[in-house]
N, C-alpha and C positions, 0 to 999 in steps of 0.2 A: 347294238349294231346289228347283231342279226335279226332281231324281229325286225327293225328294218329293212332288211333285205326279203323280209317275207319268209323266216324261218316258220318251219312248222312246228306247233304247238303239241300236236295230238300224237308224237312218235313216242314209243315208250322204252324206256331202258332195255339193257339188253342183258342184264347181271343178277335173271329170275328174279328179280320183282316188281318188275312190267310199269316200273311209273314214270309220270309223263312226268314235263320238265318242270311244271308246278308244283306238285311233289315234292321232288329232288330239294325245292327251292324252299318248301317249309321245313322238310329235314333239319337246313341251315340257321333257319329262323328261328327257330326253338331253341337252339346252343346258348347257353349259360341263361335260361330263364325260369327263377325257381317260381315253381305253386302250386303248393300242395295243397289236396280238397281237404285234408284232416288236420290241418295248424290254422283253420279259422282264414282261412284266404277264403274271399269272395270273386265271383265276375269279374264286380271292377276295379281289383286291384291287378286282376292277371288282364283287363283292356289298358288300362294304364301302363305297365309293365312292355307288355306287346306293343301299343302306340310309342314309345319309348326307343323303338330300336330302327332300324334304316331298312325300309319295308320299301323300300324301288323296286327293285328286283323283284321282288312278290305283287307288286300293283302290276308292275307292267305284263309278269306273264298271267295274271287274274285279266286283266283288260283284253287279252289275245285270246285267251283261251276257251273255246266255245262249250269244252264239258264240264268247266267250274261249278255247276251244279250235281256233276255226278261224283265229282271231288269232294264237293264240303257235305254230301249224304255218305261217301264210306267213312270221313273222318267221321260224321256224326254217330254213325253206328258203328263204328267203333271202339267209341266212348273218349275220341281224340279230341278232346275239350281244348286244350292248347292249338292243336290246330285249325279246328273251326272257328276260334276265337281269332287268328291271325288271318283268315281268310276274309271275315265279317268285317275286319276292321278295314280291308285293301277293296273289301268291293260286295258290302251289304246288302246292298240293291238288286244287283245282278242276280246274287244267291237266294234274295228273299222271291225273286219273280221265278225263280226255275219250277216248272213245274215236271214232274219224274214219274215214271211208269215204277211204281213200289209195291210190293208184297205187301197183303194184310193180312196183320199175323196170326187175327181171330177168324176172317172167312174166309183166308187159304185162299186170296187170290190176285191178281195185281190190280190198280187204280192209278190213277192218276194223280198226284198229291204233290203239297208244298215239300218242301224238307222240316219245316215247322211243325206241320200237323202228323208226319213221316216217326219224326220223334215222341213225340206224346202218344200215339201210338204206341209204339215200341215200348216206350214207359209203362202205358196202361196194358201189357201184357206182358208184363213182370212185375205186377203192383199185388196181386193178390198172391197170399201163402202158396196156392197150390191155380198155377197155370192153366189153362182150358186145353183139351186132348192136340190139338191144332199148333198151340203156341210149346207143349211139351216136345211134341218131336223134335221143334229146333233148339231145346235149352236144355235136354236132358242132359246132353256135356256140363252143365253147370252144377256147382251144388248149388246150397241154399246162399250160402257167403256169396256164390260169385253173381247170382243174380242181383243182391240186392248193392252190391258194388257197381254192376252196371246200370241199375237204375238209378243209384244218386246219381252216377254222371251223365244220366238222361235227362238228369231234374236239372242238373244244372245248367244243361244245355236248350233246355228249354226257358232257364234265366237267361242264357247269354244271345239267345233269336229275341224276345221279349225285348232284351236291350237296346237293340238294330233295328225294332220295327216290324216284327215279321207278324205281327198280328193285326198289324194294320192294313194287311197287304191282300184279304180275303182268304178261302179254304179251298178245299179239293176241289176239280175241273166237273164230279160227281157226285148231282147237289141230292143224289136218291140216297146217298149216304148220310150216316149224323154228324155232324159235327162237334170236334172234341169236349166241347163243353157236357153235349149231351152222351157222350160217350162215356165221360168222366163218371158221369150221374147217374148213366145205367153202370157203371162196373161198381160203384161207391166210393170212390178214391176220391177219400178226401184230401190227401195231399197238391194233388190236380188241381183239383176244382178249387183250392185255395190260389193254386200259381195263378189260374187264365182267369179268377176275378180280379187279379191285381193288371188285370189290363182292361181296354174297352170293347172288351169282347161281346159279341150284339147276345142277351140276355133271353132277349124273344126267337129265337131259332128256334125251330120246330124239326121233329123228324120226318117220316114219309108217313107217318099216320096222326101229324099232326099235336105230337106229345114234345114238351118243352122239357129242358133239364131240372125248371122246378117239379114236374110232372113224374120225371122218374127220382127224384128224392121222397117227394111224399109218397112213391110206390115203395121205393127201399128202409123209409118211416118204418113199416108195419116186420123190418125186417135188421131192425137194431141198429141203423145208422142216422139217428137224428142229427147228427152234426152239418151236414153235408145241407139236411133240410134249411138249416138253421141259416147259413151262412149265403142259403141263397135266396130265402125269404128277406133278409136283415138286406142285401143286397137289392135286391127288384122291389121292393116299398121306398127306400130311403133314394129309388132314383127319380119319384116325381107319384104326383097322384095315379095318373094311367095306368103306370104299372104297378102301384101297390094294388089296385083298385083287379087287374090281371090276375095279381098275387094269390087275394081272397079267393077269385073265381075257382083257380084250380083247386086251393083248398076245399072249396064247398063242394065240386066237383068228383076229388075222391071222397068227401064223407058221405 
């Protein structure tokens, strides 16, 4: 009845901590929904779960609400799994097109980006033992436990956009940038570069100098991470001649 009336969306509580009515309204949604990331619960048994309950109220102020994209990036980094998960399910689209003026945590400086690529990000700079000077200032509050607690739930939230589509959707507004696959590939995180093969993610992206993700595995080759080579060679051969025939070239290229 009030968004009928043309209630406003964007007011925020007034009981310090400033959230708007969408918020408020996952708060309630979350009540009595168990899942936990360490008893072997997946994605989609917590979409299922979530699609399970009476999700009005959360569509209709998802559909009104014009900053739902600056909502489902604090839940994301957050590490609020359950709540990006009930946002995704009332209005995937809308979330997977926002595109956000975000901090990069290795150049120190803001860009223009999905919530998709926003997160893997963030992943890929808590992926290695020991941080870059840049990504340390903002994690030294962490120990070692609590970094790698919030990158499972980076990893996982990077399953649960994968689910919705959000890599179908294209990359950052700033195409001088890498793209996560090659970003994966310059940091070596193999973990990564296993998630975004398990999608259709374009294999032939290049950086600004031209250098592909197979490109920086066989750089990282000569520097003890052959897996990573491994899994994207086995990857860009088995997707058709062209690209196996691509594949050799860069090989012969660093030898």
């Amino acid at each position: 009845m009030l968004l009928e009336k043309q209630a406003r969306t964007d007011l925020e509580s007034r009981d310090g901590r400033r959230l708007l009515p969408l918020e408020l309204s996952l708060c309630n949604t979350r009540k009595d929904l168990i899942w936990d990331l360490d008893d072997n619960s997946t994605i989609e048994d917590l979409v299922v779960q979530i699609s399970e309950k009476d999700l009005t109220t959360l569509k209709l102020l998802a559909d009104k609400t014009e900053e739902i994209g600056d909502v489902a990036y604090r839940m994301a980094e957050s590490g609020r799994v359950v709540d990006l998960a009930a946002l995704l399910v009332v209005a995937a689209d809308k979330i997977n097109e926002s595109i956000l003026p975000v901090r990069d945590a290795v150049l120190d400086c803001k860009e223009k980006t999905t919530i998709y690529e926003a997160v893997i990000r963030e992943a890929l700079a808590l992926g290695g033992p020991t941080p870059s000077l840049r990504v340390a200032k903002r994690v030294t509050v962490l120990s070692e436990s609590e970094r790698a607690e919030k990158r499972k739930l980076l990893l996982y939230e990077i399953e649960l956009l994968q689910l919705f589509g959000a890599v179908g959707l294209g990359c950052c507004t700033d195409r001088k940038l890498p793209s996560p696959l090659i970003r994966a590939a310059q940091a070596g995180d193999e973990t990564i570069i296993e998630l975004l093969l398990k999608t259709n993610i374009d294999l032939n992206d290049v950086d600004a100098d031209g250098h592909s993700a197979l490109h920086w595995c066989l750089k990282a080759y000569k520097q003890s991470c052959p897996q990573q080579m491994k899994s994207l060679s086995h990857t860009r051969t088995s997707t058709g001649t062209g690209t196996g025939t691509r594949a050799r070239t860069h090989a012969l290229w660093f030898c």
